[in-house]
N, CA and C atoms as a LAMMPS dump frame, in Angstrom:
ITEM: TIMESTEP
0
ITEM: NUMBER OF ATOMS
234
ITEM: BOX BOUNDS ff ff ff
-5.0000000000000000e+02 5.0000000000000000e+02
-5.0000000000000000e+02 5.0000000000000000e+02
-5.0000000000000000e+02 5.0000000000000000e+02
ITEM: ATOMS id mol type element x y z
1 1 1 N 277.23 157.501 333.174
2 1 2 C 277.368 156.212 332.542
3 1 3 C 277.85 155.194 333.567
4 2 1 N 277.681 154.32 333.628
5 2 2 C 277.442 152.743 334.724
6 2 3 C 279.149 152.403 333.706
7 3 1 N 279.819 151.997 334.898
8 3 2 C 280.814 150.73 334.827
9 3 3 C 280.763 150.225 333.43
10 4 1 N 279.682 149.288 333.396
11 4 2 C 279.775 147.543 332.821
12 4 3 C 279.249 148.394 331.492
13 5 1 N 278.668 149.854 331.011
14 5 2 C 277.53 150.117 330.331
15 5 3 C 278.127 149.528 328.504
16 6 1 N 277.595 149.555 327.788
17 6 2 C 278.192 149.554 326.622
18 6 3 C 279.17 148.523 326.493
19 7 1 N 279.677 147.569 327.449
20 7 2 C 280.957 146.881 327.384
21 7 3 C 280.101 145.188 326.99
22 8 1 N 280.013 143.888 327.046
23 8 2 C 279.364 142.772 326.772
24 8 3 C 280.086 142.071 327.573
25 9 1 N 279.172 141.625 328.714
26 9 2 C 279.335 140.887 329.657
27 9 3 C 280.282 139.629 329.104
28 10 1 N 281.204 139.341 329.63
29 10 2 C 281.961 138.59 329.873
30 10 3 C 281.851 136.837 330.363
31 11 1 N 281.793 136.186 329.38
32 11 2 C 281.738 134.813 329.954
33 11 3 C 282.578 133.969 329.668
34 12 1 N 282.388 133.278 331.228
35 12 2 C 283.734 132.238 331.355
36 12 3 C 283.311 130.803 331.113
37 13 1 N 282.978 130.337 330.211
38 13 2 C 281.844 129.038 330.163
39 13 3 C 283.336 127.586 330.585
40 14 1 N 284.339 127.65 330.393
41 14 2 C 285.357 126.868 330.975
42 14 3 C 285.833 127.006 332.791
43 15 1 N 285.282 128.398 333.027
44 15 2 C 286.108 128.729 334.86
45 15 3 C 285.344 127.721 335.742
46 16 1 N 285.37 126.325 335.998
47 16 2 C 283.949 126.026 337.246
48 16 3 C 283.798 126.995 337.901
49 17 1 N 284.861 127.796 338.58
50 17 2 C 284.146 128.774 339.484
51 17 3 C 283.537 130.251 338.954
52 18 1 N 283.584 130.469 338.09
53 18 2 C 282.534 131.463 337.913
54 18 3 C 281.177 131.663 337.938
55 19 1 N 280.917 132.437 338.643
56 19 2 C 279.511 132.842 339.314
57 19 3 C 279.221 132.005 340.55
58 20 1 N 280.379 131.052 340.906
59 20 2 C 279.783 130.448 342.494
60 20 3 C 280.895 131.77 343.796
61 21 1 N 280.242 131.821 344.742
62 21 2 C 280.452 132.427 345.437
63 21 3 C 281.075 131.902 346.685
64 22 1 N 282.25 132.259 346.983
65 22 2 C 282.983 131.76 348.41
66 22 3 C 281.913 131.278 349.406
67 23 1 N 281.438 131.5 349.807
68 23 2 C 279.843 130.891 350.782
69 23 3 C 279.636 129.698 350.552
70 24 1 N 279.27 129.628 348.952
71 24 2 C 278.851 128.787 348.574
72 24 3 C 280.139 127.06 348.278
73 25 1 N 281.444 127.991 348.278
74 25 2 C 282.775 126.603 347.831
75 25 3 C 282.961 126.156 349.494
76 26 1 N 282.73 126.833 350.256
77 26 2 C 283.012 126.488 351.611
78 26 3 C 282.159 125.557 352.426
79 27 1 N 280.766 125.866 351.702
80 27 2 C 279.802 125.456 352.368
81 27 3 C 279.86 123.617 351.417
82 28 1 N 280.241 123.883 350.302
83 28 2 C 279.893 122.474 349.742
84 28 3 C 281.117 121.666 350.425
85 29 1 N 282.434 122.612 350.9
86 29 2 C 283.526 121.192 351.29
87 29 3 C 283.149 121.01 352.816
88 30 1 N 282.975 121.697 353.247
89 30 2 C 282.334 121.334 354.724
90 30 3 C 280.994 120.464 354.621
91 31 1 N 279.792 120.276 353.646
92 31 2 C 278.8 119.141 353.398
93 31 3 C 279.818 117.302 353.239
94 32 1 N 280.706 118.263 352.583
95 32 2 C 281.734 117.079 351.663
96 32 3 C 282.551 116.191 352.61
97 33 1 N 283.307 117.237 353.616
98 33 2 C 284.448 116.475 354.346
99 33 3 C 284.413 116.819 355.605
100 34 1 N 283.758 117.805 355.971
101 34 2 C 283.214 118.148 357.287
102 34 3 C 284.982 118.905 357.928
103 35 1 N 284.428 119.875 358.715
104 35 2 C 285.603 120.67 359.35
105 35 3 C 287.293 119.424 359.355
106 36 1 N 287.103 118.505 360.339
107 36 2 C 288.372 117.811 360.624
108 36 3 C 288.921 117.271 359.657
109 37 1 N 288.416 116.831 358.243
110 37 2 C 288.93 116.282 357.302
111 37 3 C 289.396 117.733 356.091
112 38 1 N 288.969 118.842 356.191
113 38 2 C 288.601 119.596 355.765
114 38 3 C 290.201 120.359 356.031
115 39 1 N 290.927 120.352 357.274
116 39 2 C 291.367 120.941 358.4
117 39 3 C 292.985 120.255 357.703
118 40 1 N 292.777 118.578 357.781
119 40 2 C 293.901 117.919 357.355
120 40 3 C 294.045 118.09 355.154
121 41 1 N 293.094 118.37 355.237
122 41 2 C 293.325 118.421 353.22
123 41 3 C 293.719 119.985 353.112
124 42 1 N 293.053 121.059 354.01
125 42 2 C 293.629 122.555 353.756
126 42 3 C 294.455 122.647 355.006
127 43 1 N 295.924 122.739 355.008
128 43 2 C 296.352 122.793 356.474
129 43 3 C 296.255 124.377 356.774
130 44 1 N 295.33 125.329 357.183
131 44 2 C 295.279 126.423 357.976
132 44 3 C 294.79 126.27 359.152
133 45 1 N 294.635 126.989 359.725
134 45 2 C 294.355 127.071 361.497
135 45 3 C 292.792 127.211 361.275
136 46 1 N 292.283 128.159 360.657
137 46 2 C 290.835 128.391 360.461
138 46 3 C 290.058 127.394 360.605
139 47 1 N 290.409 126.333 359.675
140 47 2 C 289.455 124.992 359.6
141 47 3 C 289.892 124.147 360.742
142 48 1 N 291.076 124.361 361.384
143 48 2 C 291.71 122.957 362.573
144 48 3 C 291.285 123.612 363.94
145 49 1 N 290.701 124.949 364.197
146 49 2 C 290.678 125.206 365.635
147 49 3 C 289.8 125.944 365.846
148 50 1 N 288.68 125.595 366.589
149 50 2 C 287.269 126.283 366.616
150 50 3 C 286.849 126.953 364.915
151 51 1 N 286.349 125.997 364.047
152 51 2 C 286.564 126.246 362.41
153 51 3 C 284.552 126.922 362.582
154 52 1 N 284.289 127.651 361.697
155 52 2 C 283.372 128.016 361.419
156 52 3 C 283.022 129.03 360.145
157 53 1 N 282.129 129.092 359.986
158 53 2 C 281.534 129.651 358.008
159 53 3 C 282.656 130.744 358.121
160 54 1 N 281.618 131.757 359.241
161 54 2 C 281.911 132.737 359.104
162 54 3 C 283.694 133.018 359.411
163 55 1 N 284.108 132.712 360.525
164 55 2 C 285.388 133.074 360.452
165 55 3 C 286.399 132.696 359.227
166 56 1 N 286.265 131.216 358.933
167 56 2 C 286.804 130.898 357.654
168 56 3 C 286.831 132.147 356.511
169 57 1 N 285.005 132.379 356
170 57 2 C 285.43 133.492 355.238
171 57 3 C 286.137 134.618 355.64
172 58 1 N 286.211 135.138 356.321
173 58 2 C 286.743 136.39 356.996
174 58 3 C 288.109 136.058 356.56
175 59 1 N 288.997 135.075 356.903
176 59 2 C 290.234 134.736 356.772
177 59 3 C 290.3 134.609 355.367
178 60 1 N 289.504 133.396 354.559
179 60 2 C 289.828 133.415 353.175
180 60 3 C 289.907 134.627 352.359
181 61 1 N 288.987 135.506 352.68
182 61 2 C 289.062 137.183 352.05
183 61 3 C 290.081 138.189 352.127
184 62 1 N 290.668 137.562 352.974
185 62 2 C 291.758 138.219 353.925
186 62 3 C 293.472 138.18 352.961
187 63 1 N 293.282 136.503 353.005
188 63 2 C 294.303 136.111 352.558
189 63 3 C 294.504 134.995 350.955
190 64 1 N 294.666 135.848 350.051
191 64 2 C 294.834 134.983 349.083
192 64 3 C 295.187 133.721 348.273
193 65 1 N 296.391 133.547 349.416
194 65 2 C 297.222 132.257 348.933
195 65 3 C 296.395 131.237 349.601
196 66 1 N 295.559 131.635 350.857
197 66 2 C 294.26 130.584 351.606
198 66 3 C 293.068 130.074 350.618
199 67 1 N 292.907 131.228 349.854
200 67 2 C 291.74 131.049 349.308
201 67 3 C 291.345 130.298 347.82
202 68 1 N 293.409 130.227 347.413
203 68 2 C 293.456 130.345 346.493
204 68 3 C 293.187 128.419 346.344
205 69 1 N 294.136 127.886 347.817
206 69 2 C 294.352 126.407 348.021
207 69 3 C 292.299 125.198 348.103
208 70 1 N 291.577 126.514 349.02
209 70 2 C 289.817 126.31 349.214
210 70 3 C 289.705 126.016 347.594
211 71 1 N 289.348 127.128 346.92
212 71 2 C 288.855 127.022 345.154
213 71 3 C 290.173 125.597 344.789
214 72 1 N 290.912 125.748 344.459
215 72 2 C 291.49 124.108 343.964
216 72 3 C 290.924 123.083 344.658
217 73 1 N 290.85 122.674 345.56
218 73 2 C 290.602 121.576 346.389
219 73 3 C 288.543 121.493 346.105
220 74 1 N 287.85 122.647 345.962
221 74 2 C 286.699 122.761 345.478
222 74 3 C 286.912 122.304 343.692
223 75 1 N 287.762 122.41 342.869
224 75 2 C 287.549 122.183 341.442
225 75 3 C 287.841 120.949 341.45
226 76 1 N 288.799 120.717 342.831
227 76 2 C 288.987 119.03 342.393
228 76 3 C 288.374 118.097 342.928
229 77 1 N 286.989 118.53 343.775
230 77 2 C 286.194 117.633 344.9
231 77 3 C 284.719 117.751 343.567
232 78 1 N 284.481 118.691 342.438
233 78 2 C 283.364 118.546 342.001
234 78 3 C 283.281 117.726 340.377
């Protein structure tokens, strides 16, 4: 028997972020404010010093309380 089998998928029709994917919240504030503005609104090192997709995610996955500040600053930029 599968995980999810028999159980009824779960929906969050209030979460904005449900079903968008870290890739995807990173990629819209970097369209939005671009690394240096990006750098001064989230103060981590990731975005202020050689900032890029990939390392960002690596770090945001990493660390929760990082990722947690990206998704707010994404609910409050859309």
């Amino acid at each position: 028997m599968r995980k999810n089998e028999g159980k009824p998928k779960e929906s969050q029709p209030n979460n904005p972020l449900h079903g968008v994917k870290l890739t995807e919240i990173l990629e819209f504030l970097v369209d939005e404010y671009g690394w240096d503005e990006l750098g001064d609104l989230v103060d981590i090192n990731c975005f202020q010093n050689n900032p890029s997709i990939k390392s960002s995610l690596k770090f945001l996955r990493k660390f929760p309380w990082a990722r947690t500040k990206v998704e707010d600053l994404y609910v409050k930029s859309i």
